[in-house]
C-alpha positions, 0 to 999 in steps of 0.5 A: 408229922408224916415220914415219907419214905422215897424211891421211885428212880432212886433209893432216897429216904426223907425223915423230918425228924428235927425237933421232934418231941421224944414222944413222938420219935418213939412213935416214928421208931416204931413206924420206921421198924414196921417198914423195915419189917415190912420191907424186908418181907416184900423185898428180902432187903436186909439193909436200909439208907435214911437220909435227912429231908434237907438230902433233898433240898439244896444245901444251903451252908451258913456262910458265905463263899470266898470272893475276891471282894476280900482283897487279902484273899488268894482268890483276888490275888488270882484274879488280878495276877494268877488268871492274866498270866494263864490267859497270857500262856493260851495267847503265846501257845496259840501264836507260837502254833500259828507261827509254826504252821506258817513257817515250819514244815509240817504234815497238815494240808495248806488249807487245813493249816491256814484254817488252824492259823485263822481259827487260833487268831480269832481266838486270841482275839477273844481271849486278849478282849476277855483279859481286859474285861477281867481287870477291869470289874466288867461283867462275866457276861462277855459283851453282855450275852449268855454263852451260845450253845456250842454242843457241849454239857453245861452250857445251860447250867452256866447260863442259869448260874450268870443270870441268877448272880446277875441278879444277886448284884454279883454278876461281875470278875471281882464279886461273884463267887471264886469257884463260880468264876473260875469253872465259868472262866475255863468253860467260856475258854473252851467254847472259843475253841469249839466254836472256832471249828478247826482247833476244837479239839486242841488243849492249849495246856498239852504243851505245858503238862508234856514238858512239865512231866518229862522234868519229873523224871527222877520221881518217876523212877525213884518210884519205879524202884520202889514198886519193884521193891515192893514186888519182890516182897509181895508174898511177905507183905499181903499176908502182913497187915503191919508192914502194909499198914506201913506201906499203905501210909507211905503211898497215901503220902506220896499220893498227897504231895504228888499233888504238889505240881499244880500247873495253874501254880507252876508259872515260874517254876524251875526244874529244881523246884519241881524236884523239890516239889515231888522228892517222894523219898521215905525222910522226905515225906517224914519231914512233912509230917509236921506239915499235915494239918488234919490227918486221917490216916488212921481212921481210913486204914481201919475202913480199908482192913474191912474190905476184900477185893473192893473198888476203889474210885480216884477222882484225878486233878492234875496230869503229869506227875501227879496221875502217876503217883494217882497209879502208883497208889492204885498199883499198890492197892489192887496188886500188893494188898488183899483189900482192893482189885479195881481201880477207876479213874474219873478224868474232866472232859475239857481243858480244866484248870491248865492241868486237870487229866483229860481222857487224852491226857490220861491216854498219853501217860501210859506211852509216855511211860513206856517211851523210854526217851521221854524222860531223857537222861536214865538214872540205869539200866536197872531203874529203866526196866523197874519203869518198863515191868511198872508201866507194862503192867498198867497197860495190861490192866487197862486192857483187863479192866483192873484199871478203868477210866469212868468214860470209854479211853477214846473219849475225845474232848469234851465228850460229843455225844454223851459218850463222856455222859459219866464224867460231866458233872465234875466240870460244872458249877456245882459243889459235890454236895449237889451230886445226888441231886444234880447227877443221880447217875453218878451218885449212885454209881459212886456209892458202889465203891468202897473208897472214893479219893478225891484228888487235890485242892479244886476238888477238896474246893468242890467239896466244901463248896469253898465256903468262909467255913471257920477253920475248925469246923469238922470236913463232914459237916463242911462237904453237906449231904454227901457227907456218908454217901460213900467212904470219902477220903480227901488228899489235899495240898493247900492252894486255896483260902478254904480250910476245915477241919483244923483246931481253930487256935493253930489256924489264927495262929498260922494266919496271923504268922504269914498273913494266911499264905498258909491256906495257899502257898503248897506247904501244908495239907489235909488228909480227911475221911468221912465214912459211908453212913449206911450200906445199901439202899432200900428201892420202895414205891413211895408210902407215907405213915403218920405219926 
């Protein structure tokens, strides 16, 4: 048996030890021990990452990935109801800016209007024969071509993933993968538009997550109240750790059913319900208790009570409401506790599932905020200046580098220019467990925080790579080899049919109740924490012991 220890580029480590006699790991024990005292006196490096040799093969899981083959699946429901109507609402919002330009003063110069008007018709053309071919089991190759190569990231990746599903058999709408189709669908939307020239750096959801954030407002002062509560308790409450024990749970749940407005959901939604959907009060979230299926609370409080002034990475899903309270939680981690004194946000560089946070989109919150007519009519004077001294100090920490977005603030859509480099990975095709492999850069980047929250259910979908995993199979065995990369904490609402880490009996009793609505309909959700396994990497040229 030979033990490779791997650097090079990156501090990797490769120990095939499956199956081993126990002879023989005494044997790679004691050549694992040489090494680190070798290593220490080469290097004075006092800590060590091992990683298992399948680290560095793709993670192959042992079941197969939810499809829409599977007709009493969420994923087919979305592919015959849910993706139409989404296409449909990018058709309308074009049409209604083509109208406007045609018939509403406006500030733009004739010819950049009617090339605004022609580029939106050629796109609703595509996108009108795209909606055919979907509900029609046609292949994902559009007119039978890869996608052309526009200047934008993945496009390779895209190509490569078609052409091996192609030849799997699985290359149409209705049997390729459902997480596969839908990052594809999202990226072959947002080529029509760079290609389209004039509207290439238009998001055809901007309207939709505008108007659905200014129906938010009672949440958004509510909380606003509450954080200026918190303020005038801050000398009592850092010194506290039960109170900010307390506390730290509460946000954790305002952060979890924050992810409640999902606009790729939201399609007739009411402002009633949106309401319903964000009341973040102290009986509301205590009434959801029971709603939590996988609760983690604990675990990741006794990580954070080890920490002193950390970082803290949030991996954002959807704009609007739910970034808010995203910085409402990060507020309070880095303001009113001891454990953390940065935050960074990590948005997607296209349009992304209607209403996943762009850079633009992360920008615009912050004037949204201090705007005070954005959100109509004002609860009082009172909870308007609680809103004002909230948002002004998030602007300031924007300015300070308390508060960081993963790319320059001015990144335009999709990033030209590597300068959105940081963030392209998450929209690709890839589960996260491919990061160390696919993105190094990023891995490692993320493995100097000691906390990386993973908002919401397409990245709780990327996480587990939206596997058939059996419900009780344990979240860190689900998300593979990134389980123990860096502490991973999970908050997610259930919207797809991928759920892990439930006790089996209660997951066949729910899905024999409601015929599975469970697994997607918004009600219940997971909160899962997986530690970093190890605390530092070894940097080595590569050695080889036998053994």
């Amino acid at each position: 048996m030979t033990l490779r220890i791997i650097s090079l580029s990156s501090p990797l480590f490769l120990i095939p030890i499956c199956g081993e006699s126990s002879a023989k790991m005494r044997s790679l024990q004691f050549a694992i021990q040489h090494l680190m005292v070798s290593a220490k006196k080469a290097e004075s490096a006092p800590d060590f990452d091992f990683v298992d040799h399948h680290t560095f093969q793709m993670f192959d899981p042992p079941y197969p990935p939810w499809d829409p083959t599977d007709t009493k699946s969420f994923s087919y429901d979305t592919l015959i109801r849910r993706w139409p109507v989404i296409l449909t609402s990018i058709i309308d919002n074009l049409y209604r800016m083509g109208h406007d330009l045609a018939t509403q003063p406006h500030e733009l110069s004739p010819i950049v209007a009617e090339e605004r008007i022609a580029a939106a018709k050629g796109i609703i053309e595509k996108i009108s024969k795209l909606k055919y071919e979907m509900g029609r089991e046609k292949p994902l190759l559009v007119s039978g071509r890869p996608l052309a190569d526009d200047g934008e990231p993945s496009i390779g990746l895209y190509n490569q993933e078609l052409a091996a599903l192609e030849a799997q058999g699985k290359g149409t709408w209705f049997t390729a993968p459902w997480l596969f189709a839908e990052c594809y669908l999202y990226r072959l939307v947002r080529s029509y538009f760079i290609e389209s020239k004039a509207l290439e750096n238009y998001d055809p959801f901007v309207s939709q997550k505008i108007d659905t954030f200014q129906k938010s407002g009672n949440g958004v002062y509510q909380l606003a109240s509450t954080m200026h509560e918190i303020e005038v308790e801050k000398g009592n409450l850092i010194s506290d750790p039960t109170k900010l024990s307390v506390l730290f749970k509460e946000m954790i749940q305002m952060c979890l059913w924050g992810n409640a407005t999902d606009l790729s959901l939201l399609t007739h939604m009411t402002v009633e319900d949106i309401g319903r959907l964000q009341s973040v009060g102290r009986e509301a979230q205590e009434s959801r208790k029971q709603f939590i299926l996988h609760d983690d609370q604990e675990a990741v409080w006794s990580h954070v009570q080890t920490l002193k002034d950390a970082r803290v990475d949030i991996v954002l899903d959807n704009s609007g409401f739910e970034l808010f309270t995203d910085l409402v939680l990060a507020d309070f981690l880095v303001t009113y506790t001891p454990y953390f004194s940065k935050a960074v946000f990590h948005p997607k560089l296209i349009p992304w599932f209607v209403s996943d946070v762009t850079p633009p989109d992360f920008l615009a919150t912050f004037s949204s905020l201090l705007d005070p007519s954005f959100f109509g009519s004002v609860p009082s004077e009172e909870a308007k200046e609680h809103l004002k001294a909230m948002a002004t100090r998030w602007s300031n920490y924007i300015t300070d580098g308390t508060f960081r977005l993963s790319v320059p603030t001015d990144t335009p859509l999709g990033g030209k220019g590597g300068v959105g480099r940081s963030a392209e990975f998450w929209t690709t095709p890839y589960p996260y467990w491919d990061m160390q492999e696919r993105d190094q850069e990023l891995w490692k980047d993320l493995r100097n925080s000691s906390l990386v929250i993973f908002k919401g259910d397409l990245n709780y979908r990327k996480l587990t790579g939206d596997i058939r995993w059996p419900a009780s199979t344990p979240f860190e065995r689900a998300i593979g080899p990134l389980a123990g990369s860096f502490p991973i904490l999970s908050l997610r609402t259930n919207k797809a049919d991928v759920v892990v880490g439930v006790d089996q009996g209660v997951a066949d009793e729910l899905d024999e109740a409601d015929n599975r609505k469970w697994r997607y309909d918004g009600r219940y959700a997971l909160i899962s924490f997986v530690p970093k396994t190890f605390s530092r990497p070894l940097h080595m040229d590569e050695m080889s012991y036998e053994v």
